[in-house]
N, CA, C and O atoms as a GROMACS GRO file, in nm:
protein
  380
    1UNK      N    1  -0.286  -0.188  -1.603
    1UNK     CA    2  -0.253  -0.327  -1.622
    1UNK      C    3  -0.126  -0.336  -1.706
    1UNK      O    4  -0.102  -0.259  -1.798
    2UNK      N    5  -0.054  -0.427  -1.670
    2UNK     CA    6   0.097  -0.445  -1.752
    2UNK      C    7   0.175  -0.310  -1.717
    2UNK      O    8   0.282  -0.300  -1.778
    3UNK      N    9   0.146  -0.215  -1.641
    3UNK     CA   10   0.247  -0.116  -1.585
    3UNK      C   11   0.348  -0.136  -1.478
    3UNK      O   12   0.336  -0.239  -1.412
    4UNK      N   13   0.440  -0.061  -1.452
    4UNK     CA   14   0.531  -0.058  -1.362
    4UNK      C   15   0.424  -0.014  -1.213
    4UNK      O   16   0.310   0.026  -1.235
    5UNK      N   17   0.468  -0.023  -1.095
    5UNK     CA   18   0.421   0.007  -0.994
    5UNK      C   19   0.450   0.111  -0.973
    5UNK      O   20   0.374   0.182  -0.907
    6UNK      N   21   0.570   0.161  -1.022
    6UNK     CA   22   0.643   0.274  -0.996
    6UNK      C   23   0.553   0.380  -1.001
    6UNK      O   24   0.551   0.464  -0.911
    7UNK      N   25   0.455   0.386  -1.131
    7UNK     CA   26   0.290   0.486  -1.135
    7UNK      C   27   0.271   0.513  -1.060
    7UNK      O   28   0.237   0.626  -1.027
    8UNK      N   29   0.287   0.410  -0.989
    8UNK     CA   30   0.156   0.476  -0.822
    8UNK      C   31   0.263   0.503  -0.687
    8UNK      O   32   0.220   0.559  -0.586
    9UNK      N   33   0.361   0.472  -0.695
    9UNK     CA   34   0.435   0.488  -0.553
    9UNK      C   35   0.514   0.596  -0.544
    9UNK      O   36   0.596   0.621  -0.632
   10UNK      N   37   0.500   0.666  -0.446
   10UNK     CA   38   0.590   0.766  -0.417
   10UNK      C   39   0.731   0.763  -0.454
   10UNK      O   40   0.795   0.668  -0.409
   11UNK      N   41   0.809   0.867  -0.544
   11UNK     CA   42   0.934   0.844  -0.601
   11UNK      C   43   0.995   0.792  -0.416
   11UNK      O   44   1.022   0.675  -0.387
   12UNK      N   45   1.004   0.901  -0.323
   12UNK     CA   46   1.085   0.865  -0.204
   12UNK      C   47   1.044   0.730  -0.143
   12UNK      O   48   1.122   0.686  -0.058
   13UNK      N   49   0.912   0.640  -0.179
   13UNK     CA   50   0.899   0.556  -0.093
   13UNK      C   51   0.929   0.393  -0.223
   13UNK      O   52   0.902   0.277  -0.191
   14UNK      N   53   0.976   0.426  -0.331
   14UNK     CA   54   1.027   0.295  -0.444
   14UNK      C   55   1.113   0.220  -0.400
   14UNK      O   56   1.098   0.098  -0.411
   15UNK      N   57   1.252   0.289  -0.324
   15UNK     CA   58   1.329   0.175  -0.292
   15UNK      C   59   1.284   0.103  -0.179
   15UNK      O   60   1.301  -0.018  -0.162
   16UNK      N   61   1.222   0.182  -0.098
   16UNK     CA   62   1.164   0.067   0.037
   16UNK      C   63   1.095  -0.043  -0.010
   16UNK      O   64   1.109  -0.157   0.035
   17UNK      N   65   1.004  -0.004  -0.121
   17UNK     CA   66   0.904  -0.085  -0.168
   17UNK      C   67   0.950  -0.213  -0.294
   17UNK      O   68   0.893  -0.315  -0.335
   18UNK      N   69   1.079  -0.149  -0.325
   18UNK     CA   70   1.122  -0.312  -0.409
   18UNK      C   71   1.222  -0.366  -0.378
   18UNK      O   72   1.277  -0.457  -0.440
   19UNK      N   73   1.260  -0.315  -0.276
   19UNK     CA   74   1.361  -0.378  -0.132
   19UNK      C   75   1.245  -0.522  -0.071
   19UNK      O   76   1.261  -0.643  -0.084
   20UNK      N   77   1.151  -0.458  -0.015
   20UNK     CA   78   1.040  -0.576  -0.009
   20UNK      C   79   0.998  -0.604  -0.076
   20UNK      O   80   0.986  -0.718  -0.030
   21UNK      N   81   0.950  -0.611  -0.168
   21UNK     CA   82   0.959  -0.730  -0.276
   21UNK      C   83   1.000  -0.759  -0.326
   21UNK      O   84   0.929  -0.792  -0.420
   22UNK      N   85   1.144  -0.790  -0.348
   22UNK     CA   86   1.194  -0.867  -0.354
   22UNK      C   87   1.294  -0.952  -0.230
   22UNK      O   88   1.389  -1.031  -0.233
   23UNK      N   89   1.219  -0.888  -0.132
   23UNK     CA   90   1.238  -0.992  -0.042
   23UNK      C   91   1.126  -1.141  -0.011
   23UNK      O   92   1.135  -1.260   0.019
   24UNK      N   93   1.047  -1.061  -0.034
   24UNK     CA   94   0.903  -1.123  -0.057
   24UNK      C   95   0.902  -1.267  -0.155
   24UNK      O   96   0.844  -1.375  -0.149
   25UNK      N   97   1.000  -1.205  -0.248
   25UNK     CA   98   0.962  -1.299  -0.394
   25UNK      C   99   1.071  -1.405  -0.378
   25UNK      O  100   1.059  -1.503  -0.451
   26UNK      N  101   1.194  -1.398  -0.280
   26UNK     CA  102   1.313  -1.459  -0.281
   26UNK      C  103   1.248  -1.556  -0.143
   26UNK      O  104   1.252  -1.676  -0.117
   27UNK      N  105   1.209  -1.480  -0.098
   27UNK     CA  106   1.161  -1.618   0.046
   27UNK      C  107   1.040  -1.656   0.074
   27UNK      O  108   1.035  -1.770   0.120
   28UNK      N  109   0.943  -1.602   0.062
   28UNK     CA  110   0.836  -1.613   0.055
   28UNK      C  111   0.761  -1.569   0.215
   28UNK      O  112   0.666  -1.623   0.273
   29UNK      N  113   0.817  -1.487   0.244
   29UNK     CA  114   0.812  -1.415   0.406
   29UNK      C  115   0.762  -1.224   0.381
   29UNK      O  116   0.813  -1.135   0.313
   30UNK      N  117   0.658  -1.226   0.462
   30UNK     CA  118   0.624  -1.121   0.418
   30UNK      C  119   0.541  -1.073   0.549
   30UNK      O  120   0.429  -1.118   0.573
   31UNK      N  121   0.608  -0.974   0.633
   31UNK     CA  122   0.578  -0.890   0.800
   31UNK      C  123   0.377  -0.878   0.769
   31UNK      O  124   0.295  -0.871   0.861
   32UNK      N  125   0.348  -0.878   0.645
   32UNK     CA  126   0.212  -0.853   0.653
   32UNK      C  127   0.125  -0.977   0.584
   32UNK      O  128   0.126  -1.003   0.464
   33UNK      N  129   0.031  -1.067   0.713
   33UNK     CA  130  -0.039  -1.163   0.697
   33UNK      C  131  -0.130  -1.130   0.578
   33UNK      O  132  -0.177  -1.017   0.569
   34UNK      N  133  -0.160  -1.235   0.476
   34UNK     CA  134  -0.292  -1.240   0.410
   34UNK      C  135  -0.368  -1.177   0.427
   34UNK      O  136  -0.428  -1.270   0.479
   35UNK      N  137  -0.435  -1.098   0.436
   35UNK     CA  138  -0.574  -1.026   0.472
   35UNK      C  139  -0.551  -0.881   0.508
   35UNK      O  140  -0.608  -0.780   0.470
   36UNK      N  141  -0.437  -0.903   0.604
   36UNK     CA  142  -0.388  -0.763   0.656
   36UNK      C  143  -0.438  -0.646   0.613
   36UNK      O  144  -0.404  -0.646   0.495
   37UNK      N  145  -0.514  -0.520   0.638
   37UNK     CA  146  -0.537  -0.464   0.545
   37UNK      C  147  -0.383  -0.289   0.615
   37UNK      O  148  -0.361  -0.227   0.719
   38UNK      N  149  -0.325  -0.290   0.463
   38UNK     CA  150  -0.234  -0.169   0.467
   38UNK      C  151  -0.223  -0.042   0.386
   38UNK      O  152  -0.221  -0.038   0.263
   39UNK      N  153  -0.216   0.056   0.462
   39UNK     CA  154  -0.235   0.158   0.391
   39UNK      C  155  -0.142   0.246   0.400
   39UNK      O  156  -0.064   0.255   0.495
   40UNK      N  157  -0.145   0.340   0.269
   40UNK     CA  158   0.030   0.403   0.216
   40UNK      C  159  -0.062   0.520   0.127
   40UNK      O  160  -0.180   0.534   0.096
   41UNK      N  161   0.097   0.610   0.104
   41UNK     CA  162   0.045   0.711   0.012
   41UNK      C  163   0.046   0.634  -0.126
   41UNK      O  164   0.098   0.522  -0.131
   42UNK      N  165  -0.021   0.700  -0.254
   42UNK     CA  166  -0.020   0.727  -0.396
   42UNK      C  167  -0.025   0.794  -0.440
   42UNK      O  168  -0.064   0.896  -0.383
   43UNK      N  169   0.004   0.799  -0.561
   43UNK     CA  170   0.033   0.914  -0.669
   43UNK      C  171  -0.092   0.898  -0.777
   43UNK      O  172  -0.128   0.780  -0.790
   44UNK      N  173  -0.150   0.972  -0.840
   44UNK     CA  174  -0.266   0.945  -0.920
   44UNK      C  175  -0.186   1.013  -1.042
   44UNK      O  176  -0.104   1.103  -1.028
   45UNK      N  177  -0.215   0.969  -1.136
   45UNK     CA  178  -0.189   1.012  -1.261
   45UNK      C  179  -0.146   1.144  -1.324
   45UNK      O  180  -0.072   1.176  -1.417
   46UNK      N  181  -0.226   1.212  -1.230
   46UNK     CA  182  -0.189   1.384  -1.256
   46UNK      C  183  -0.125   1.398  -1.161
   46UNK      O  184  -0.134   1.520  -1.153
   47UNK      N  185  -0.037   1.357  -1.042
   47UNK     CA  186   0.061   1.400  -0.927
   47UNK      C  187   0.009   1.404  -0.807
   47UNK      O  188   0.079   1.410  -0.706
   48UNK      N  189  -0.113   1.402  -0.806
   48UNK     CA  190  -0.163   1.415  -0.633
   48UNK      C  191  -0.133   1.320  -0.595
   48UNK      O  192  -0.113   1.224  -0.670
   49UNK      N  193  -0.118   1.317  -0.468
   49UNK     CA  194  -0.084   1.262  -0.414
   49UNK      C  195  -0.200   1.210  -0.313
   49UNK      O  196  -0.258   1.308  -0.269
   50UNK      N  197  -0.245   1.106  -0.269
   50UNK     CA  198  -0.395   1.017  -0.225
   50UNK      C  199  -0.360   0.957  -0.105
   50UNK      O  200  -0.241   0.978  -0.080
   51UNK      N  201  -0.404   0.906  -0.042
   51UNK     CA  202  -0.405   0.752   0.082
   51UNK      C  203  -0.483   0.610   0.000
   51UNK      O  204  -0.590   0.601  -0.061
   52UNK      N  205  -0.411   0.544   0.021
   52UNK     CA  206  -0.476   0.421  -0.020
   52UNK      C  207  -0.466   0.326   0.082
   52UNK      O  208  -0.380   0.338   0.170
   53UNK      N  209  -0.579   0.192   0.077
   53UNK     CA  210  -0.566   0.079   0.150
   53UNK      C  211  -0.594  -0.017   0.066
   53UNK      O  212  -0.680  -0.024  -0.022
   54UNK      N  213  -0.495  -0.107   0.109
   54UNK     CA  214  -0.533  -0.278   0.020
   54UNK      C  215  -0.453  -0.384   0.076
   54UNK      O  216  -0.360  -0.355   0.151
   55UNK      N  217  -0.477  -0.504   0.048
   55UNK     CA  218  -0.501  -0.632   0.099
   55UNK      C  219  -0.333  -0.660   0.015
   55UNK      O  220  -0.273  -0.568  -0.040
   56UNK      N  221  -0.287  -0.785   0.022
   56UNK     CA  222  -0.214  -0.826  -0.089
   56UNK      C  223  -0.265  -1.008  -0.060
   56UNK      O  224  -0.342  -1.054   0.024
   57UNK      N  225  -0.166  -1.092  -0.193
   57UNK     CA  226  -0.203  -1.205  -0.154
   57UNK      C  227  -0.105  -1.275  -0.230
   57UNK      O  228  -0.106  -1.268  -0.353
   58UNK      N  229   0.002  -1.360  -0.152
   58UNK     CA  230   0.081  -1.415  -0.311
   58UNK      C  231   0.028  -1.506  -0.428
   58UNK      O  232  -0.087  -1.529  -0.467
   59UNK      N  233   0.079  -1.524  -0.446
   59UNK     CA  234   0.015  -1.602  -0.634
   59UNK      C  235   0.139  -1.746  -0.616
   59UNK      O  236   0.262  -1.752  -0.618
   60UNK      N  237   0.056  -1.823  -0.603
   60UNK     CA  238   0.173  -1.937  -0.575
   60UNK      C  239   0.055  -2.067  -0.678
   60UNK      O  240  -0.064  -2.093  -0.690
   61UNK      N  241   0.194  -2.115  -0.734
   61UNK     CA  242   0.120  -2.268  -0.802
   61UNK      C  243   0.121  -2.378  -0.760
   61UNK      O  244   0.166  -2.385  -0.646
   62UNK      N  245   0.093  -2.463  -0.800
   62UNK     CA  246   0.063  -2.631  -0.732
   62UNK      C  247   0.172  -2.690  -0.638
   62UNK      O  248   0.141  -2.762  -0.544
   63UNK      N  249   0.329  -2.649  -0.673
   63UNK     CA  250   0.398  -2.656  -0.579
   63UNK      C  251   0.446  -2.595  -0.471
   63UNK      O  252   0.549  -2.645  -0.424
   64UNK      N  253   0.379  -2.456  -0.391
   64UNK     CA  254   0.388  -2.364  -0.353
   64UNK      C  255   0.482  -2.219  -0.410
   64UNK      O  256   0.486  -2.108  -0.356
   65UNK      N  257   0.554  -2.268  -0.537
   65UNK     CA  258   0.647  -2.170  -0.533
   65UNK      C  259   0.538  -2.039  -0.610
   65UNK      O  260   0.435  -2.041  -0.677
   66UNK      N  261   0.628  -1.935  -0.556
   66UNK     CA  262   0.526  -1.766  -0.556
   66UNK      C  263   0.606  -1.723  -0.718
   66UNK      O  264   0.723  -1.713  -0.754
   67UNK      N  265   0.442  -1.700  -0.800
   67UNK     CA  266   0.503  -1.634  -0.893
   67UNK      C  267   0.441  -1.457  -0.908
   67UNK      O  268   0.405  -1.418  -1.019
   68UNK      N  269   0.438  -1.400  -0.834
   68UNK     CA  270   0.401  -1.306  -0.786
   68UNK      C  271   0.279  -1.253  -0.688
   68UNK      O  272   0.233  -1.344  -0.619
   69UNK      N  273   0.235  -1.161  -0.672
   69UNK     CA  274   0.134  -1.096  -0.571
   69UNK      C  275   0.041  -1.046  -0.638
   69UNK      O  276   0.061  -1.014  -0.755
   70UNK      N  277  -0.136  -1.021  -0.552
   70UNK     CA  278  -0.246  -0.933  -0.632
   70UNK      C  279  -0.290  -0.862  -0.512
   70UNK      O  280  -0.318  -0.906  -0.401
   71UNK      N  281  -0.290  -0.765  -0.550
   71UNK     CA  282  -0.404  -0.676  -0.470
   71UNK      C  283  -0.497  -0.605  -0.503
   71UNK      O  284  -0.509  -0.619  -0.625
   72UNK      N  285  -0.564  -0.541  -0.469
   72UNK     CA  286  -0.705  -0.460  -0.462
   72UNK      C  287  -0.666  -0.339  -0.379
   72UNK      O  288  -0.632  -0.347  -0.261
   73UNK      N  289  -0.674  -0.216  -0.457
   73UNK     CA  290  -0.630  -0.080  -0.387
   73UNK      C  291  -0.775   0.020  -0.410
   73UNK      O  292  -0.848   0.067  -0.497
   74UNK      N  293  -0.759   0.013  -0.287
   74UNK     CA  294  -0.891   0.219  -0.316
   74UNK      C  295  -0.875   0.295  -0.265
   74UNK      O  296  -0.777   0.282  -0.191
   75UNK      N  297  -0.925   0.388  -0.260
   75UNK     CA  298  -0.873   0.534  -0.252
   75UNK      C  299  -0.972   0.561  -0.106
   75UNK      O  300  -1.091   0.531  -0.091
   76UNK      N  301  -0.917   0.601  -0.047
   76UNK     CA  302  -0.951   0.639   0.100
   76UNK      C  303  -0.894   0.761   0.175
   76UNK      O  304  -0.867   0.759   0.295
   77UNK      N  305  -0.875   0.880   0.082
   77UNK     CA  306  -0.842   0.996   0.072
   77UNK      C  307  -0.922   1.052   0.141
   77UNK      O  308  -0.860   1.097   0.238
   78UNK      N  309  -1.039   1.080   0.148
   78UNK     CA  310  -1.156   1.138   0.208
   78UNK      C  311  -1.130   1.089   0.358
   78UNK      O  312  -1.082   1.147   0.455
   79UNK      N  313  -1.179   0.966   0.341
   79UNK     CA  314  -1.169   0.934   0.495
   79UNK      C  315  -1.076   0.969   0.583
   79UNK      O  316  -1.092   1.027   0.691
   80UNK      N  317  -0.916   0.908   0.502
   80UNK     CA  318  -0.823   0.976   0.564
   80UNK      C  319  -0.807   1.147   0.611
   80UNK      O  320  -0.762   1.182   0.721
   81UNK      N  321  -0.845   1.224   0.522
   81UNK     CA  322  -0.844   1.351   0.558
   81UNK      C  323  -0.955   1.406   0.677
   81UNK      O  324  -0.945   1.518   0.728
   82UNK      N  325  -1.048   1.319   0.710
   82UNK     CA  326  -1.145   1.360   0.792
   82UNK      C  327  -1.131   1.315   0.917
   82UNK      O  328  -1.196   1.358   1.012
   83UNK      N  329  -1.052   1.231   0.922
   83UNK     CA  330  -1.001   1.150   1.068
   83UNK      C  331  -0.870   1.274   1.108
   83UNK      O  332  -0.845   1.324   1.218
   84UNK      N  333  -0.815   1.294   0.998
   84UNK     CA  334  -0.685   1.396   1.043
   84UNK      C  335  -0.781   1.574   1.110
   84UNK      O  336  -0.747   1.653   1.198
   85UNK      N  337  -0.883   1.573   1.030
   85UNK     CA  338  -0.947   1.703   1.050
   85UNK      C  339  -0.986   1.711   1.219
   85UNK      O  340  -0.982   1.809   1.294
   86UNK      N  341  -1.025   1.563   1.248
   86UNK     CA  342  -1.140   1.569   1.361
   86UNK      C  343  -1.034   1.540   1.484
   86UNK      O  344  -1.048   1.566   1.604
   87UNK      N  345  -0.919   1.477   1.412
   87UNK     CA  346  -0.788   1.423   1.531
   87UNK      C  347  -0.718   1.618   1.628
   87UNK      O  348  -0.675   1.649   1.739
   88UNK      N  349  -0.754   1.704   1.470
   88UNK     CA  350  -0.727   1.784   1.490
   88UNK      C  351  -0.741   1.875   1.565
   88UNK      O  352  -0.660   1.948   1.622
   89UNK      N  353  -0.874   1.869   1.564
   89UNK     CA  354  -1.015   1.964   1.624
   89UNK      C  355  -1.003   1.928   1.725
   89UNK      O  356  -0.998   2.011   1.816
   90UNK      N  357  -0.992   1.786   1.755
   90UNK     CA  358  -1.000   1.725   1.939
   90UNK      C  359  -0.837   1.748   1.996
   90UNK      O  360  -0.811   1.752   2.116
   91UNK      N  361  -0.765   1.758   1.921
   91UNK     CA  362  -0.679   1.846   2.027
   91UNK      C  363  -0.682   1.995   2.055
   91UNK      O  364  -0.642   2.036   2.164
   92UNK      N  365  -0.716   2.058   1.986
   92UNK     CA  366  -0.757   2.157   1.975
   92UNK      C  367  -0.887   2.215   2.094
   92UNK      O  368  -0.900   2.326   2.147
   93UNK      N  369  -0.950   2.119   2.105
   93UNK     CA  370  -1.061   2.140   2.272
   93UNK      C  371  -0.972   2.103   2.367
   93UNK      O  372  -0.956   2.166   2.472
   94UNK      N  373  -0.914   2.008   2.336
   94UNK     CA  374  -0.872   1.948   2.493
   94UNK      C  375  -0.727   2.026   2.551
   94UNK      O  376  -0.647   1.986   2.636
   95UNK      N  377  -0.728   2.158   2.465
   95UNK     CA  378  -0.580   2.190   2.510
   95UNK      C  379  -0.631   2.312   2.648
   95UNK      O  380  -0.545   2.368   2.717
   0.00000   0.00000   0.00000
C-alpha cells in the first residue's frame, strides 16, 4: 500500500505499462472493459517472477472525472504452469 507499481512489474514491461496509464488517466479510454479479467507477469518480492490475473476499475467522482484505478491481483502461477505442462504433453501425443 502507498508503493510504486514498479514492485510488481516487470523492469522490461514499465514503460508499456505507464505509457497506458497515463493514457488512461488523460482520457479516460482504456482497450480493457470494466470487468475484463487480464493477466500479465509479476515480480514477487524476492525476484520470481509469477502470472497474475486481475480486474481493474477507474475511481471517478461525482463529476465523472478519474482520480485513479483499483484492482484486485492473485497469483495464478500454478494454474498457469499446468495449462503450459498439459498444452505441452498434448502436443507432444499428437505429433
Amino acid at each position: 500500500l502507498g508503493a510504486p507499481l514498479d514492485i510488481i512489474i516487470p523492469e522490461r514491461l514499465r514503460q508499456r505499462h505507464w505509457s497506458g496509464w497515463e493514457h488512461v488517466m488523460a482520457t479516460g479510454e482504456t482497450r480493457y472493459g470494466e470487468g475484463d479479467l487480464l493477466a500479465v507477469p509479476a515480480v514477487t518480492k524476492d525476484g520470481r517472477q509469477i502470472s497474475v490475473e486481475f480486474t481493474i476499475i477507474l475511481l471517478r467522482d461525482g463529476t465523472h472525472e478519474i482520480h485513479g484505478m483499483a484492482a484486485i491481483l492473485r497469483d495464478v502461477t500454478t494454474r498457469f504452469e499446468e495449462i503450459r505442462r498439459l498444452k505441452r504433453q498434448a502436443a507432444g501425443h499428437s505429433a
